[in-house]
SEKESE-111288 format. One line per field, with one value per residue (C-alpha): x, y, z; residue number from 0; residue in one letter. Coordinates in steps of 0.5 Angstrom, whole numbers, plus 500, padded with zeros to 3 digits. Layout:
xx	[X  ...]
yy	[Y  ...]
zz	[Z  ...]
n	[NUM  ...]
res	[A  ...]
END
This chain:
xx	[565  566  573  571  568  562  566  570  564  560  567  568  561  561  567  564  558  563  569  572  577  574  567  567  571  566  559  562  565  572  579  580  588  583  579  586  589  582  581  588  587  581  586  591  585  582  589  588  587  580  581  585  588  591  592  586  581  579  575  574  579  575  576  573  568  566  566  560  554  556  559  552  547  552  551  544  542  547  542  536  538  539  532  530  533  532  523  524  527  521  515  514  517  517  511  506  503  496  493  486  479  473  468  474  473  465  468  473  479  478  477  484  488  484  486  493  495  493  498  503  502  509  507  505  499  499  492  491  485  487  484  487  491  495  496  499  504  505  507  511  515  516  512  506  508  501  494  487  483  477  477  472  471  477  482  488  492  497  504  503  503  497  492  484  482  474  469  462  456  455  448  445  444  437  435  428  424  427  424  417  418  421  416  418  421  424  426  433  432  428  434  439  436  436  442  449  454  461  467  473  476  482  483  479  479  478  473  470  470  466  461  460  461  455  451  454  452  444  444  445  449  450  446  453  451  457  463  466  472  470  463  462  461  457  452  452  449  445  441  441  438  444  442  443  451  454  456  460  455  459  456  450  453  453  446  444  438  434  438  436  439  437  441  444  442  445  449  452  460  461  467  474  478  485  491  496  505  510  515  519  515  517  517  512  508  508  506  500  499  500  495  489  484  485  478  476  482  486  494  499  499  506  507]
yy	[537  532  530  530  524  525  522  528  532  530  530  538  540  537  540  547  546  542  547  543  535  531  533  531  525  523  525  521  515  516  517  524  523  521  526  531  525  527  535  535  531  535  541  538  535  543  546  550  551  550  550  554  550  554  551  554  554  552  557  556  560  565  558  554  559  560  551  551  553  550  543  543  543  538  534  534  533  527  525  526  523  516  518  517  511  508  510  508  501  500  502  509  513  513  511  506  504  501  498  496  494  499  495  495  502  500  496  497  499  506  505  501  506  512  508  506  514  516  512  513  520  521  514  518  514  513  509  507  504  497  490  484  483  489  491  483  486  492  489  484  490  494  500  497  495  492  491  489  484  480  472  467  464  458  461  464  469  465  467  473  472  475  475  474  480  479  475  477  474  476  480  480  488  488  494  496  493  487  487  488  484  478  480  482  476  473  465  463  459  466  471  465  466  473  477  478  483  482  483  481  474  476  482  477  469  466  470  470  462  462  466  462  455  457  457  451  447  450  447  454  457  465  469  475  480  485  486  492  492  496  494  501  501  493  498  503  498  494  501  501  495  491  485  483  483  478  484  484  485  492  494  496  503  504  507  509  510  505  498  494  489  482  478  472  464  460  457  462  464  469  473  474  481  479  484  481  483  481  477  479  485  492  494  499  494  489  494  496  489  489  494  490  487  480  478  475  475  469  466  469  465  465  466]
zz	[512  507  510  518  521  525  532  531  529  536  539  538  540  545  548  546  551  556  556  559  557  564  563  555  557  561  558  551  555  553  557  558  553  547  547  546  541  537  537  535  529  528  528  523  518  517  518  525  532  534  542  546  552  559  566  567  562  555  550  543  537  533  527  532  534  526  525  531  528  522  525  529  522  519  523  525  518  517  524  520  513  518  521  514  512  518  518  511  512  517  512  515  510  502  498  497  489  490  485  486  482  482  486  492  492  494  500  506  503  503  510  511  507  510  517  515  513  520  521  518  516  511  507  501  498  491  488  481  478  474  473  475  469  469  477  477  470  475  481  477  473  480  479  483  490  493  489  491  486  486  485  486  492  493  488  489  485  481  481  487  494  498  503  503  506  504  503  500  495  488  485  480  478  473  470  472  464  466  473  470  465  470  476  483  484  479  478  478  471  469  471  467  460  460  456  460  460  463  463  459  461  460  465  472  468  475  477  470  468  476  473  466  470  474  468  465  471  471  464  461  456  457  452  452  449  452  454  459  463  469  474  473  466  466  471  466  461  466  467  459  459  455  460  467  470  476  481  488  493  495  488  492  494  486  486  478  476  474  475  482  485  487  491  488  489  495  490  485  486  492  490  494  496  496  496  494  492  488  494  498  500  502  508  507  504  510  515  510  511  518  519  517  522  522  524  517  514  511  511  507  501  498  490]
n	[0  1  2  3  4  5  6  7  8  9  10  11  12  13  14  15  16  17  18  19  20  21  22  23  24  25  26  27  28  29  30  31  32  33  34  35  36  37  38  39  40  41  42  43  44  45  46  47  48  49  50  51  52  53  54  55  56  57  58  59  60  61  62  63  64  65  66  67  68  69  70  71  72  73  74  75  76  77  78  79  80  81  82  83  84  85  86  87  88  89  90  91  92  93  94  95  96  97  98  99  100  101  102  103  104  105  106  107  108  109  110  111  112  113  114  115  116  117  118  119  120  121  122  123  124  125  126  127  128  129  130  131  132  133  134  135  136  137  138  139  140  141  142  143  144  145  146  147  148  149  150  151  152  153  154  155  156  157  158  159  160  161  162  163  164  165  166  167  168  169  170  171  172  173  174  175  176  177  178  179  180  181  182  183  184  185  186  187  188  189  190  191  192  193  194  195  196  197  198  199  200  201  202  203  204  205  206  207  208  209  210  211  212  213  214  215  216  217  218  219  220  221  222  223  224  225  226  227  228  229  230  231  232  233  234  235  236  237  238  239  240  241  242  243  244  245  246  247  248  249  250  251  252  253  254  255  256  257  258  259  260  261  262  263  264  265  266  267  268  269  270  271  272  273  274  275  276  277  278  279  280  281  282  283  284  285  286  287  288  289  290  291  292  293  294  295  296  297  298  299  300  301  302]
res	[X  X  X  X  X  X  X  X  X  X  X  X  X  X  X  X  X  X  X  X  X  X  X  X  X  X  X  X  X  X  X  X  X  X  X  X  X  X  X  X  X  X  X  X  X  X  X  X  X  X  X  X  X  X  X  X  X  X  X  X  X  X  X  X  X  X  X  X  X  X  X  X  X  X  X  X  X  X  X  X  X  X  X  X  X  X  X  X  X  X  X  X  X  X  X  X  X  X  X  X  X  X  X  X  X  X  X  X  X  X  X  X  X  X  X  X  X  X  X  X  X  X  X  X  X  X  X  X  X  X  X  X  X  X  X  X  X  X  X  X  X  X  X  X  X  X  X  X  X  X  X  X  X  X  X  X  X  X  X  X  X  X  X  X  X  X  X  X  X  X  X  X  X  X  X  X  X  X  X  X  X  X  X  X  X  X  X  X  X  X  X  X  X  X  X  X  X  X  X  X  X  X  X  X  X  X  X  X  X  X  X  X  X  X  X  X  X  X  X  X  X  X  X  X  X  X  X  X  X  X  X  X  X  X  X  X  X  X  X  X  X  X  X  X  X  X  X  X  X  X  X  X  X  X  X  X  X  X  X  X  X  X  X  X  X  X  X  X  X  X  X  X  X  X  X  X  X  X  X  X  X  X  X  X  X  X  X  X  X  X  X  X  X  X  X  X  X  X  X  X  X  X  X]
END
């Protein structure tokens, strides 16, 4: 099949359906003397006669009638490996690698993924829980296509392209001793000269730096007492009673016993949900991108 082209494929095929040179010259568009010039080099490419041709009829030899079926699957699976390529070209097909940081799980995204695969039911989904420092290595190397971070409110991720997606307020997750000990309605001075725990400024520094500046600027120097990479695991150590944790508002849906959460003052940093890529992006990542509700949403910002 390797040798035969797919015009002499379509050619014989649909003159086993015609029997007849006017009618297949006429359904492919062709003059009816091309259509002779064709079969006849399809003959000579596999060695045989394939038509047998009278003044008054045209039937298939016993050769072309064994060419039939298999001509016929040779070239509907060469259609489908084109319908492939060209579903993957339109992000339709193939798969997605989403990085994403654990709070994102709490927020919209779940809905978004669930929405896009209904969607788009042959893009495989293939999610990976990775901080900020490690989704932006992956998605530079290539072995992620699409992360979702957290950032403070007006930054942006250096050297990625992305768009804000989601704005929300931080809280403050206690543990129930530190309610009892500060009261049922704690002051703001009161929560900052309590013991912190918090993440790693090397895997999130933005969102770090905003959390230790909003200190500095209340006179404070944080009493850090612990370090945990996942929010998770800053919950775990707040029901523990290491200290208070600064947490995205979505936080909330992660109920363990013994932590409360008490909203944040007016002026401590909300917290950003962007998704961002390495530039330029594939296509199946522009239609994920494309599927979002754009109300809220912010403009692409490039790398």
């Amino acid at each position: 099949m390797e040798s035969i082209d797919v015009a002499s494929a379509r050619l014989f095929l649909t003159l086993a359906e015609e029997l007849h040179f006017g009618r297949t010259a006429e359904r492919l568009g062709w003059r009816q003397p091309q259509v002779s010039k064709v079969l006849q080099s399809l003959e000579h490419q596999v060695g045989v006669r394939l038509v047998a041709r009278s003044s008054r009829r045209v039937t298939l030899t016993e050769a072309g009638d064994a060419l039939l079926e298999p001509l016929r699957s040779w070239l509907t699976q060469g259609e489908g490996l084109a319908d492939i390529a060209k579903a993957a070209a339109l992000g339709l097909r193939g798969q997605l690698r989403v990085g994403l940081v654990s709070p994102a799980g709490f927020g919209l995204l779940p809905q978004w993924l669930r929405h896009f695969k209904s969607a788009t039911p042959e893009v495989e989904l293939i999610l990976r829980e990775a901080t900020l420092d490690i989704q932006a290595e992956a998605l530079r190397s290539g072995t992620m296509d699409l992360g979702c971070v957290l950032m403070p409110q007006g930054a942006s991720p250096a050297g990625l392209s992305g768009r804000l997606v989601a704005v929300e307020p931080m809280m403050l997750a206690l543990s129930q001793p530190a309610m009892i000990r500060l009261g049922p309605t704690p002051s703001l001075e009161a929560l900052l000269q309590e013991p912190l725990v918090l993440f790693p400024r090397e895997i999130a520094p933005e969102l770090h730096d905003a959390v230790v500046d909003f200190y500095h600027r209340q006179g404070h120097e944080p009493r850090l007492v612990q370090r945990a990479v996942q929010m998770a695991t800053l919950i775990h150590l707040v029901s523990a009673d290491f200290g208070v944790a600064w947490v995205p508002a979505s936080m909330r849906a992660l109920q363990r016993e013994g932590v409360v959460y008490v909203p944040a003052p007016a002026q401590a940093p909300s917290c950003e949900t962007w998704m961002v890529w390495q530039a330029p992006a594939r296509a199946v990542v522009q239609r994920f991108m494309a599927s979002l509700p754009v109300e809220g949403a912010g403009a692409v910002v490039a790398a």
